[in-house]
MARZA-456116 format. One record per atom (N, C-alpha, C, O): residue number from 1; residue in one letter; atom name; x, y, z. Coordinates in nm, 4 decimals. Example, Ala and Ser with C-alpha at 12.3 -4.5 7.8 and 13.67 -1.06 7.14 Angstrom:
REM MARZA-456116
@k=1; r=A; a=N; xx=1.3190; yy=-0.5690; zz=0.7800 $
@k=1; r=A; a=CA; xx=1.2300; yy=-0.4500; zz=0.7800 $
@k=1; r=A; a=C; xx=1.3200; yy=-0.3300; zz=0.7800 $
@k=1; r=A; a=O; xx=1.4236; yy=-0.3319; zz=0.8465 $
@k=2; r=S; a=N; xx=1.2850; yy=-0.2250; zz=0.7080 $
@k=2; r=S; a=CA; xx=1.3670; yy=-0.1060; zz=0.7140 $
@k=2; r=S; a=C; xx=1.2900; yy=0.0030; zz=0.7870 $
@k=2; r=S; a=O; xx=1.3409; yy=0.1138; zz=0.8039 $
This chain:
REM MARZA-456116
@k=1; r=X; a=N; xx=4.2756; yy=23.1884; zz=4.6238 $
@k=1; r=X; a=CA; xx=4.1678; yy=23.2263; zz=4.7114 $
@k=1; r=X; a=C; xx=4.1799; yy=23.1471; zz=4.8420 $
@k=1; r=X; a=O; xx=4.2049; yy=23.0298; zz=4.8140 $
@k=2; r=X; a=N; xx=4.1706; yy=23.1694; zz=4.9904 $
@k=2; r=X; a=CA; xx=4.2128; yy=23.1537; zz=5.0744 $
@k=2; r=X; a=C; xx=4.0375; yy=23.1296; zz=5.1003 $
@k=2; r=X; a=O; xx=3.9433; yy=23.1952; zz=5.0558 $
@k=3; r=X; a=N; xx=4.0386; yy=23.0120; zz=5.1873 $
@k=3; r=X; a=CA; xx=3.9257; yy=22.9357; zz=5.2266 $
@k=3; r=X; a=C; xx=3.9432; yy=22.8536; zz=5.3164 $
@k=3; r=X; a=O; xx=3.9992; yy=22.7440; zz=5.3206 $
@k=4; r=X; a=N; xx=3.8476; yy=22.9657; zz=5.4480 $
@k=4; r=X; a=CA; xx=3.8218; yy=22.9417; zz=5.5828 $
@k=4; r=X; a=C; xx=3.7881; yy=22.7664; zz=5.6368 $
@k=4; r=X; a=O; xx=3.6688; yy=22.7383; zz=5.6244 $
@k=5; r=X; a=N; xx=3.8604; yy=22.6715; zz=5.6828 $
@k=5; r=X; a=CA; xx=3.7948; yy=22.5562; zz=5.7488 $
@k=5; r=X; a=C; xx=3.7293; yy=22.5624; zz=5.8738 $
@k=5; r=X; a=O; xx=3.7871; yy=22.5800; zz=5.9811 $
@k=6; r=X; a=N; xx=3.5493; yy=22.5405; zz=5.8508 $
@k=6; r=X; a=CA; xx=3.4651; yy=22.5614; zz=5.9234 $
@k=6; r=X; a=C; xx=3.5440; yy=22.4853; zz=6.0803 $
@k=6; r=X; a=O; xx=3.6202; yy=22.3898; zz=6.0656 $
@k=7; r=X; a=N; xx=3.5162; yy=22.5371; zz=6.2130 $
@k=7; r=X; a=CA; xx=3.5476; yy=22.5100; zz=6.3208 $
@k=7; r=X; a=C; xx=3.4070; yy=22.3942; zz=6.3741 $
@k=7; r=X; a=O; xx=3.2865; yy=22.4193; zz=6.3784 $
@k=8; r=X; a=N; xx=3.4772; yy=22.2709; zz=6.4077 $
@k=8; r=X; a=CA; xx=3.3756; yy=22.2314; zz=6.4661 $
@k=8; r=X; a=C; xx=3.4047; yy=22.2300; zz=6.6371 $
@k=8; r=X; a=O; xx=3.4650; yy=22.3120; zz=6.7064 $
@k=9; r=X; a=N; xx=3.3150; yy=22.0632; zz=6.6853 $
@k=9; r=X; a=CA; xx=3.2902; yy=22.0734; zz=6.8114 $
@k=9; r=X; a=C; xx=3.4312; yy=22.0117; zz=6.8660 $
@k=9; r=X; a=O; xx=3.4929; yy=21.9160; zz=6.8191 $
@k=10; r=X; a=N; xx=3.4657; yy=22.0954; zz=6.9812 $
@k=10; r=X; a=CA; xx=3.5899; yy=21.9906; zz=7.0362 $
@k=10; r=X; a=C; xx=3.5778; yy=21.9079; zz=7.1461 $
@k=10; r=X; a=O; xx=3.5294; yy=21.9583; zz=7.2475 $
@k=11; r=X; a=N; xx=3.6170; yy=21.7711; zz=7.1487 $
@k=11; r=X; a=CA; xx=3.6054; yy=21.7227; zz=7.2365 $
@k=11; r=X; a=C; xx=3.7227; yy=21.7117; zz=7.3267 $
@k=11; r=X; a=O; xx=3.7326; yy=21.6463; zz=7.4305 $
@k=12; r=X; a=N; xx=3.8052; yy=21.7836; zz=7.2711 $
@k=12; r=X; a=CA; xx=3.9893; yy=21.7788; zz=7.3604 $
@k=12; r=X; a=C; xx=3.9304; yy=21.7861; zz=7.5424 $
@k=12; r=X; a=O; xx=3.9693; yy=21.7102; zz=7.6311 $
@k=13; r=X; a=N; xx=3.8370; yy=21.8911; zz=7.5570 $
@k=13; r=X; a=CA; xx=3.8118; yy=21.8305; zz=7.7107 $
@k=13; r=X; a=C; xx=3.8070; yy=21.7291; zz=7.7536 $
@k=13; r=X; a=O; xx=3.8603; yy=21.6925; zz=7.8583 $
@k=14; r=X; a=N; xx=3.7351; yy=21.6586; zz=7.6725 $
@k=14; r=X; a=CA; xx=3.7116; yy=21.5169; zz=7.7247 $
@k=14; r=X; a=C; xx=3.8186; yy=21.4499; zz=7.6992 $
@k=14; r=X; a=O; xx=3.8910; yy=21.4054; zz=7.7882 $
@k=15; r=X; a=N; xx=3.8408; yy=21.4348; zz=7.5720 $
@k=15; r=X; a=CA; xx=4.0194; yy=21.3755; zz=7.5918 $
@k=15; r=X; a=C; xx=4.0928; yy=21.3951; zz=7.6828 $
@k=15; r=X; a=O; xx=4.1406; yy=21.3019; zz=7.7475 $
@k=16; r=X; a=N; xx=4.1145; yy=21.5026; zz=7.7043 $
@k=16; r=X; a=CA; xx=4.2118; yy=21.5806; zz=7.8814 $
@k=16; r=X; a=C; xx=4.2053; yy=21.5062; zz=7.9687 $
@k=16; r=X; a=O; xx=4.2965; yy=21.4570; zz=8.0350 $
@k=17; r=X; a=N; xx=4.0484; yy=21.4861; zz=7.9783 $
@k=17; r=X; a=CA; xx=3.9710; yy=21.4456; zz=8.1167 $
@k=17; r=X; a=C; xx=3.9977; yy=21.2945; zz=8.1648 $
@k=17; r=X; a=O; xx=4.0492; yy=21.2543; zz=8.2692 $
@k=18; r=X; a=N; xx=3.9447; yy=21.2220; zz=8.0518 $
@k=18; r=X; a=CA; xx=3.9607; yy=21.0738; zz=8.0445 $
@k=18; r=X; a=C; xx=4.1427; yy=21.0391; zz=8.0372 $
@k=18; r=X; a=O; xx=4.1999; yy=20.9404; zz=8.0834 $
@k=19; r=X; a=N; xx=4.1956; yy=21.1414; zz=7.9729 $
@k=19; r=X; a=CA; xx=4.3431; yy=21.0654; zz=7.9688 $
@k=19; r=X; a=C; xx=4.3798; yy=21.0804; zz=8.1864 $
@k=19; r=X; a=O; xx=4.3753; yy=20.9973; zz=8.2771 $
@k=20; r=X; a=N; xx=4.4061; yy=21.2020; zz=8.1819 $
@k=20; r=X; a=CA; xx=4.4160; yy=21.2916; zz=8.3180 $
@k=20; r=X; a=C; xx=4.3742; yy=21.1681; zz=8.4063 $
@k=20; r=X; a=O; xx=4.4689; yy=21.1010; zz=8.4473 $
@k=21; r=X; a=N; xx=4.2324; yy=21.1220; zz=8.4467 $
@k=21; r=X; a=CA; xx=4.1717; yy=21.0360; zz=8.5206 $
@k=21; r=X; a=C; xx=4.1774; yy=20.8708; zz=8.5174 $
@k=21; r=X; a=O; xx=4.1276; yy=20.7969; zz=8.6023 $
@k=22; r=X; a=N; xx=4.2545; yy=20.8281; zz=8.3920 $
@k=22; r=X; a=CA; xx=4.3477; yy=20.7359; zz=8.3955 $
@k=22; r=X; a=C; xx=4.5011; yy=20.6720; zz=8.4341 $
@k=22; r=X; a=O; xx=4.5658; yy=20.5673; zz=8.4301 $
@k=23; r=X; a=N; xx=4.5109; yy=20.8355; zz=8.4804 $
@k=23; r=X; a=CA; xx=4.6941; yy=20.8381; zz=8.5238 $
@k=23; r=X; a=C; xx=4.7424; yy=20.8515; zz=8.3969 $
@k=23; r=X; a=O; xx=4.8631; yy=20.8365; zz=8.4160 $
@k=24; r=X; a=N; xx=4.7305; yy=20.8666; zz=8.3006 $
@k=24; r=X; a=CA; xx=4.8516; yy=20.8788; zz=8.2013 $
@k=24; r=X; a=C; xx=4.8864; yy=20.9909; zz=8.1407 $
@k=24; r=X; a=O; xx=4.7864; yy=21.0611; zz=8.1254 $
@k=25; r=X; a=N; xx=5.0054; yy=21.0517; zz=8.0892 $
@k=25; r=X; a=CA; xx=5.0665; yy=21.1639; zz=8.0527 $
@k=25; r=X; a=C; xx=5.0377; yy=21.0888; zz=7.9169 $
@k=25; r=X; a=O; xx=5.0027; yy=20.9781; zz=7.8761 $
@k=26; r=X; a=N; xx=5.0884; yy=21.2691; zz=7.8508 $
@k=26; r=X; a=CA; xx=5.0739; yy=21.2448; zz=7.7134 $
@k=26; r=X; a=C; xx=5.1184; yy=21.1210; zz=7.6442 $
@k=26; r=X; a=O; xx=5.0665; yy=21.0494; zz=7.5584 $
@k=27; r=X; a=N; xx=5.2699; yy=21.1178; zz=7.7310 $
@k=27; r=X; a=CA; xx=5.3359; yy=21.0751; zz=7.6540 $
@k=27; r=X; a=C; xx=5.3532; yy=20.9330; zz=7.6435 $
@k=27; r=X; a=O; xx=5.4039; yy=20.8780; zz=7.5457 $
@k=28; r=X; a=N; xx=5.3060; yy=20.8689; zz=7.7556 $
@k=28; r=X; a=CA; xx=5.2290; yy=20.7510; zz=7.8005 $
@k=28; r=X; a=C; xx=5.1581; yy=20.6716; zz=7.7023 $
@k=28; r=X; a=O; xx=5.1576; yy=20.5651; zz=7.6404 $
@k=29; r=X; a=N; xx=5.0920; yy=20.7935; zz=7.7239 $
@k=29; r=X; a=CA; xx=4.9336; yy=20.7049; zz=7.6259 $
@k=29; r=X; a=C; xx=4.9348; yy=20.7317; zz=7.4836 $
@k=29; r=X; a=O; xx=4.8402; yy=20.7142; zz=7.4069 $
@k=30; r=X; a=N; xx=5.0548; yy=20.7776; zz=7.4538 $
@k=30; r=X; a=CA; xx=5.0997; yy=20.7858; zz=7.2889 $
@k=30; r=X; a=C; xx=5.1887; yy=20.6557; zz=7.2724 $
@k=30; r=X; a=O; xx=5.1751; yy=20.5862; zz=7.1717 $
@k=31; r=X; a=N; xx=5.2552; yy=20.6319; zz=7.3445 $
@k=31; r=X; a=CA; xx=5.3408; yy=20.5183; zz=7.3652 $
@k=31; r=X; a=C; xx=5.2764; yy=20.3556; zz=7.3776 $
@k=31; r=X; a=O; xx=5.3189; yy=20.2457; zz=7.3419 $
@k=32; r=X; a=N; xx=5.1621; yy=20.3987; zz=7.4416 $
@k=32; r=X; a=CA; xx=5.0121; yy=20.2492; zz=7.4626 $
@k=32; r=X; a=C; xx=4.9503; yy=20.2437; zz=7.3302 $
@k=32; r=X; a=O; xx=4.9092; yy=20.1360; zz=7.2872 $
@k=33; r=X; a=N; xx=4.9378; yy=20.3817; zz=7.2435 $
@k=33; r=X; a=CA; xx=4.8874; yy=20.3610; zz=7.1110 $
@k=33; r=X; a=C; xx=4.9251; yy=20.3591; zz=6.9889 $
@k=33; r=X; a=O; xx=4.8699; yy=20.3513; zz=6.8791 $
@k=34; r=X; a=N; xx=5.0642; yy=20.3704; zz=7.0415 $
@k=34; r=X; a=CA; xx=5.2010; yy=20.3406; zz=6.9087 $
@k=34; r=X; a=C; xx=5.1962; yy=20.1467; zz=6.9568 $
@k=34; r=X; a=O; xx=5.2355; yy=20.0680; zz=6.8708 $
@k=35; r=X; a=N; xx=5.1561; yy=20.1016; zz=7.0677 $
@k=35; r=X; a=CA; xx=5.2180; yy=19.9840; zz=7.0814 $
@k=35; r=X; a=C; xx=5.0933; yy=19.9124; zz=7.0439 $
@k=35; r=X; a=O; xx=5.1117; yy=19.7941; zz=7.0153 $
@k=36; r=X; a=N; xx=4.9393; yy=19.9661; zz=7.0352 $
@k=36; r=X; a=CA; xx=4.8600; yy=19.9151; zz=6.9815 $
@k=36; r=X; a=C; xx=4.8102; yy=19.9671; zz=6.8040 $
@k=36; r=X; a=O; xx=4.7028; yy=19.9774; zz=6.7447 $
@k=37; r=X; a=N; xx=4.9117; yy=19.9827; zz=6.7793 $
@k=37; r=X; a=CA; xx=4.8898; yy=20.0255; zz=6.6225 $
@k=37; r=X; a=C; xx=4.8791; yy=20.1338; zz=6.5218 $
@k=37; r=X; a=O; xx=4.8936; yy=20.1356; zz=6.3995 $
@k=38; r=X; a=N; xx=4.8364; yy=20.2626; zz=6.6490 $
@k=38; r=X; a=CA; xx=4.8156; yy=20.3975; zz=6.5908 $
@k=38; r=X; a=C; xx=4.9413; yy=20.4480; zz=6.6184 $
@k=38; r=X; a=O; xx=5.0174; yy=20.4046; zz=6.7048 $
@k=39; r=X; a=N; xx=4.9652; yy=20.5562; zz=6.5308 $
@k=39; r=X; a=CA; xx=5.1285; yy=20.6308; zz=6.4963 $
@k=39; r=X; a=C; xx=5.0876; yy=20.7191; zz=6.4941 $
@k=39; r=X; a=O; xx=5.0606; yy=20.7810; zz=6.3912 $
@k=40; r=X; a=N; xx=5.0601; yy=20.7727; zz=6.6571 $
@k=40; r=X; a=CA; xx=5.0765; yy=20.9172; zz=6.7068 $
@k=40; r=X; a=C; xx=5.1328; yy=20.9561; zz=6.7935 $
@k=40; r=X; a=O; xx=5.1448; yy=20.9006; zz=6.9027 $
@k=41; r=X; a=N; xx=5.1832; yy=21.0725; zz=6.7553 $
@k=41; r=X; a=CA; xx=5.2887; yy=21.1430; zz=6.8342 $
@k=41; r=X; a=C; xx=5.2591; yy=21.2425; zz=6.9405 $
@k=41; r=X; a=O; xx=5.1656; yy=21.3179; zz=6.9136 $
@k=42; r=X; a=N; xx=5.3313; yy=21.2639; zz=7.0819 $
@k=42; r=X; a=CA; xx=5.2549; yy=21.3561; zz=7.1365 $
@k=42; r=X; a=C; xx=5.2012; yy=21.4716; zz=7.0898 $
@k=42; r=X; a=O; xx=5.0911; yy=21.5061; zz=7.1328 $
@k=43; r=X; a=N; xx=5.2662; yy=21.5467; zz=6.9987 $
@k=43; r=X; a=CA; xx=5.2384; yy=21.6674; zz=6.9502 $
@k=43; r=X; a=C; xx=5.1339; yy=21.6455; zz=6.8728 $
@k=43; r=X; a=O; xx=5.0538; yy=21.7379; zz=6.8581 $
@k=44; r=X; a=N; xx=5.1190; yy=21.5617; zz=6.8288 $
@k=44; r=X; a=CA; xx=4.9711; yy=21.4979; zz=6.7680 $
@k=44; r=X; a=C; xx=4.8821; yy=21.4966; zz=6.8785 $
@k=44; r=X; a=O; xx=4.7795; yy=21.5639; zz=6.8680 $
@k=45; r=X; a=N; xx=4.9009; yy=21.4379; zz=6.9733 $
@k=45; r=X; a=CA; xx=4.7774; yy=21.3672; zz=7.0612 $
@k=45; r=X; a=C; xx=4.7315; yy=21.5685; zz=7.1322 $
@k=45; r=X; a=O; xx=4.6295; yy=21.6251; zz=7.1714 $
@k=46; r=X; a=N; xx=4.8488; yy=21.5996; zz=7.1162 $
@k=46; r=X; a=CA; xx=4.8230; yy=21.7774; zz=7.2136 $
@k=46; r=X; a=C; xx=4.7531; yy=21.8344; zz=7.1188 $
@k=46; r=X; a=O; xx=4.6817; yy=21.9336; zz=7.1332 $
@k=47; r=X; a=N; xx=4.7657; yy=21.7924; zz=7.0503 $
@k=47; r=X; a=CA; xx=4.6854; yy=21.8761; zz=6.9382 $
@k=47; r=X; a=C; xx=4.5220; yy=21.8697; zz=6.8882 $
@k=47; r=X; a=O; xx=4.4522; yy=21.9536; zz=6.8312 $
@k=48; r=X; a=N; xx=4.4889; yy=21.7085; zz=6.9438 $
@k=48; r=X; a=CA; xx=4.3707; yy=21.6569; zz=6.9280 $
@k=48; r=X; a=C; xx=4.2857; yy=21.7310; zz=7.0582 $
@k=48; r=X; a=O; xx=4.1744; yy=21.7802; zz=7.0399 $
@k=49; r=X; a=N; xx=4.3544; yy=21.7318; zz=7.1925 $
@k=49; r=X; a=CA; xx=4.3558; yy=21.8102; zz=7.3250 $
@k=49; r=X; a=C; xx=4.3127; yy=21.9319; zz=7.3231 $
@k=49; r=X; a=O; xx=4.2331; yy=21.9813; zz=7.4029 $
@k=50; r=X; a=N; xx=4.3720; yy=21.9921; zz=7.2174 $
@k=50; r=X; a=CA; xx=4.3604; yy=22.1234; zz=7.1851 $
@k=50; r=X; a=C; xx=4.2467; yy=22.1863; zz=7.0744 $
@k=50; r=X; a=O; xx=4.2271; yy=22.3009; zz=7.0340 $
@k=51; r=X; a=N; xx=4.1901; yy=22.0734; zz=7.0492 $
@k=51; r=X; a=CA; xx=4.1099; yy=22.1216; zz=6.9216 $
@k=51; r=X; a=C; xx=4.1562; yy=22.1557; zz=6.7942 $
@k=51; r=X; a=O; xx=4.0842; yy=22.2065; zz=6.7083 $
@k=52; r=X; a=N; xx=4.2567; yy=22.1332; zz=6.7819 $
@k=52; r=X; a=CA; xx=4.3312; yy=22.2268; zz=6.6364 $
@k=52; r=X; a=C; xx=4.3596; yy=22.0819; zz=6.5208 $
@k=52; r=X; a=O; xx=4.4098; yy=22.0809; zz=6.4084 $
@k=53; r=X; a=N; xx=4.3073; yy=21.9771; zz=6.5996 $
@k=53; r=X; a=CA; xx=4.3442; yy=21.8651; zz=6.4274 $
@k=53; r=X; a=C; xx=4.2339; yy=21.7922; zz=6.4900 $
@k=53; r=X; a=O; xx=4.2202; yy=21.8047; zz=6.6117 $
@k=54; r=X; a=N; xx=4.1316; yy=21.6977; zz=6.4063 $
@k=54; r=X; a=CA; xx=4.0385; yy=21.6547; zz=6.4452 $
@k=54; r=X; a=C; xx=4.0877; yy=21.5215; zz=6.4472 $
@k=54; r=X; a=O; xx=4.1671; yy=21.4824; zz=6.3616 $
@k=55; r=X; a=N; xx=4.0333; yy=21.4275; zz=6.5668 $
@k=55; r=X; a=CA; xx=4.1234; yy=21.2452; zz=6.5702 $
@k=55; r=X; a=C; xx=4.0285; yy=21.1935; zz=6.4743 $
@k=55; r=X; a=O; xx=3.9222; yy=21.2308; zz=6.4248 $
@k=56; r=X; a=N; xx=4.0934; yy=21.1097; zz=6.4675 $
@k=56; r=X; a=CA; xx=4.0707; yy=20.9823; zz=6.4002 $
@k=56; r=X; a=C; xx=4.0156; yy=20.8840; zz=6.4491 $
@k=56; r=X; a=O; xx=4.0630; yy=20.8431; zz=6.5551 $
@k=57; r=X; a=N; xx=3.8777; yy=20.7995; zz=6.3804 $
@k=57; r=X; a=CA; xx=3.7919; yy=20.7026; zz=6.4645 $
@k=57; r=X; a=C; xx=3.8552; yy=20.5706; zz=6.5217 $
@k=57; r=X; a=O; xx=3.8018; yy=20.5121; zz=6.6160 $
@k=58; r=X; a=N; xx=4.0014; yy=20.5131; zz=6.4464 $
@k=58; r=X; a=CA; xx=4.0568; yy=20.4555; zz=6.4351 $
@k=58; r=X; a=C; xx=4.1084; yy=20.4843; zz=6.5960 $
@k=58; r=X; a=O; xx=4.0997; yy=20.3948; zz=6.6800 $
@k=59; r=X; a=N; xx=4.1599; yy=20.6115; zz=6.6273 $
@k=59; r=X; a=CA; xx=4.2568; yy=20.6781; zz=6.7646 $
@k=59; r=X; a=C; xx=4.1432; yy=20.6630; zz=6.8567 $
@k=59; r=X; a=O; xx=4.1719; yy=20.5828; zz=6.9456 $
@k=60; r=X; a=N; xx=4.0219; yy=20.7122; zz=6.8679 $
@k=60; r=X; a=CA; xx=3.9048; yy=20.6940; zz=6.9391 $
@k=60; r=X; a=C; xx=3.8882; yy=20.5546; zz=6.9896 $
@k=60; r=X; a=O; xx=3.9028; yy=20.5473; zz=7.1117 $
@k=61; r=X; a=N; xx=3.8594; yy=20.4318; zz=6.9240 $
@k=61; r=X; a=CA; xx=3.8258; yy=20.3359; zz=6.9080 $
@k=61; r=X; a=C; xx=3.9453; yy=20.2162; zz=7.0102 $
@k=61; r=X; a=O; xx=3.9082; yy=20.1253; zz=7.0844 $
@k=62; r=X; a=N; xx=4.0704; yy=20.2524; zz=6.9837 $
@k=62; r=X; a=CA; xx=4.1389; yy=20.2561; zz=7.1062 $
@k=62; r=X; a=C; xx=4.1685; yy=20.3467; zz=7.2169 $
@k=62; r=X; a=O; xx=4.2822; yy=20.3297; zz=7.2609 $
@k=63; r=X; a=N; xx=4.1242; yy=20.4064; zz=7.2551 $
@k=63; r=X; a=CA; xx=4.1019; yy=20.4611; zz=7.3517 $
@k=63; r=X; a=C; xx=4.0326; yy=20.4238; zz=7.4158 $
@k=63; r=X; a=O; xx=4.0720; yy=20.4072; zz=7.5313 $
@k=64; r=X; a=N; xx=3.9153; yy=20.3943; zz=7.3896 $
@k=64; r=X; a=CA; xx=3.7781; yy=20.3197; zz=7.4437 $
@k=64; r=X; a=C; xx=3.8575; yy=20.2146; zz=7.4904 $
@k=64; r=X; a=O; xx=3.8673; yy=20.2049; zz=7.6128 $
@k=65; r=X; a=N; xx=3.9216; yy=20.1267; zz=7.4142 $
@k=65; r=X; a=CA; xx=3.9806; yy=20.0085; zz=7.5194 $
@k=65; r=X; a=C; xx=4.1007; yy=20.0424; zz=7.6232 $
@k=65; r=X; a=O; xx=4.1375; yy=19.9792; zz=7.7222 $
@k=66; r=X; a=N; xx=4.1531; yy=20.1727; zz=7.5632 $
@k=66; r=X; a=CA; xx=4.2529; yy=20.1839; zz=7.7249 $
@k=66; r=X; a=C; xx=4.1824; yy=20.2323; zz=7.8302 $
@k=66; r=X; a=O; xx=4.2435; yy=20.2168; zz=7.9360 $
@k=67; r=X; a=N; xx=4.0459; yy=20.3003; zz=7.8443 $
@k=67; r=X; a=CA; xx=4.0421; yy=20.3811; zz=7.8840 $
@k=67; r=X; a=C; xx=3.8745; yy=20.3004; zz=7.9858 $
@k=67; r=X; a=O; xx=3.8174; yy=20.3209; zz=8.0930 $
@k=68; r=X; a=N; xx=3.8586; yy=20.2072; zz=7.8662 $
@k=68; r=X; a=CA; xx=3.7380; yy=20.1198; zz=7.9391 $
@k=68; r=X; a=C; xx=3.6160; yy=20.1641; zz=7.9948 $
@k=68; r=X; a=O; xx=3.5629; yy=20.1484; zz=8.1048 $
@k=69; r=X; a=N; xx=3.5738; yy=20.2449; zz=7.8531 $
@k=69; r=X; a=CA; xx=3.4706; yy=20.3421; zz=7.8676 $
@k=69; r=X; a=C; xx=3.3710; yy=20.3498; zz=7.7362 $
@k=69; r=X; a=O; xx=3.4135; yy=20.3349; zz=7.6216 $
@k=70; r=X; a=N; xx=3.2334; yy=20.3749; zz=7.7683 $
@k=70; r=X; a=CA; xx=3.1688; yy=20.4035; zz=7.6891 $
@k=70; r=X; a=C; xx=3.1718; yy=20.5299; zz=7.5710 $
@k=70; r=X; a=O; xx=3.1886; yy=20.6460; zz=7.6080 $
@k=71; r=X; a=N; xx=3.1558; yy=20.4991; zz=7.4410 $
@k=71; r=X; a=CA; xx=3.1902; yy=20.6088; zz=7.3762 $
@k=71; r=X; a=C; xx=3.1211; yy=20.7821; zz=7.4249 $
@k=71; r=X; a=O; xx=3.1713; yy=20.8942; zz=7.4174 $
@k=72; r=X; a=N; xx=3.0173; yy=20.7440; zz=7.4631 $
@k=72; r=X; a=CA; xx=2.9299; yy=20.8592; zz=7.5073 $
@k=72; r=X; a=C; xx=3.0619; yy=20.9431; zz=7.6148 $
@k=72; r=X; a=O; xx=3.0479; yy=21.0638; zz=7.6345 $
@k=73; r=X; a=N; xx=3.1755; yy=20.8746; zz=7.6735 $
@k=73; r=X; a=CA; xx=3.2145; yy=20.9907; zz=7.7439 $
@k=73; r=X; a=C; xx=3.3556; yy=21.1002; zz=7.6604 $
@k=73; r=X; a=O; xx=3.4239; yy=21.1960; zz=7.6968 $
@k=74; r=X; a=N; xx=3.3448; yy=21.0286; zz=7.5532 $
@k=74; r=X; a=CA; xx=3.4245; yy=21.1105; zz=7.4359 $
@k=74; r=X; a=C; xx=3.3302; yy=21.2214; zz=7.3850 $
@k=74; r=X; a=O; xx=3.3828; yy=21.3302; zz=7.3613 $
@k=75; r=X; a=N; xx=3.2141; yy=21.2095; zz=7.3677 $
@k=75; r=X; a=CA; xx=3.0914; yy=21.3472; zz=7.3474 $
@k=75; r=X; a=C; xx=3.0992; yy=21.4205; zz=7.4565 $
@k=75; r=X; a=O; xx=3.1351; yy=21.5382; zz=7.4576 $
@k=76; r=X; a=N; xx=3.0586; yy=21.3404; zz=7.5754 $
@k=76; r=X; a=CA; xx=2.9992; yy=21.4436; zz=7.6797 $
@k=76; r=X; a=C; xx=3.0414; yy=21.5881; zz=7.6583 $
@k=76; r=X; a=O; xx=3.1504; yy=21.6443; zz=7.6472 $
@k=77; r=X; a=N; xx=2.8910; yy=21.6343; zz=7.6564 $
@k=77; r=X; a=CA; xx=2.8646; yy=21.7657; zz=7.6666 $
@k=77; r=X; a=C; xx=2.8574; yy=21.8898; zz=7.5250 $
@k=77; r=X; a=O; xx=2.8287; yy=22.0087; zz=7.5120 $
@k=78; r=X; a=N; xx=2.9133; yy=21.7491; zz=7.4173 $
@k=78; r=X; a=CA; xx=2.9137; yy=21.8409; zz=7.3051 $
@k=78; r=X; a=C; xx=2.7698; yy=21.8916; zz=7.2209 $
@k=78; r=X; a=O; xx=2.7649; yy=21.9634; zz=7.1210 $
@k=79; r=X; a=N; xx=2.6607; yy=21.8315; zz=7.2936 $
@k=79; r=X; a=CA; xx=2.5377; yy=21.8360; zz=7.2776 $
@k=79; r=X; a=C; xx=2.4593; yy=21.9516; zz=7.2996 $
@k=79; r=X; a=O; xx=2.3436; yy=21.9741; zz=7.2643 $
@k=80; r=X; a=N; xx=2.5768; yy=22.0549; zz=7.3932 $
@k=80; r=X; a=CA; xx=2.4441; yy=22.1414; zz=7.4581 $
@k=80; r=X; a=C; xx=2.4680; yy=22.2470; zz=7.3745 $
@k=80; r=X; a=O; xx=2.3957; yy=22.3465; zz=7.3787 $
């Protein structure tokens, strides 16, 4: 029996946004978070971008420190 996984909210905009407005390419800031501990790959990180694999609080949680931002701008907008 084949069973639908409910779609949630994506925040890949905001990921886009915040990576984009930091200067860094994908492949960059996969490379800043392979060197701080997380083992992701771009096709991973495009994918989080994309909505199609949900991140990890662990991947979030550094980000916030590359990115030197309040968590609220990883939501923005998923509220409305």
């Amino acid at each position: 029996m084949e069973q639908k996984i409910r779609r949630d909210r994506c925040m890949g905009d905001n990921l886009r946004r915040l990576r984009k407005d930091s200067g860094y390419s994908q492949e960059k800031l996969c490379a800043e978070l392979q060197r701080r501990g997380c083992d992701i790959g771009r096709t991973t990180y495009e994918k989080y971008e994309r909505g199609e694999l949900n991140i990890r609080a662990s991947v979030i949680i550094e980000l916030r420190k590359i990115y030197h931002c309040d968590y609220d701008e990883f939501f923005w907008g998923l509220d409305e």
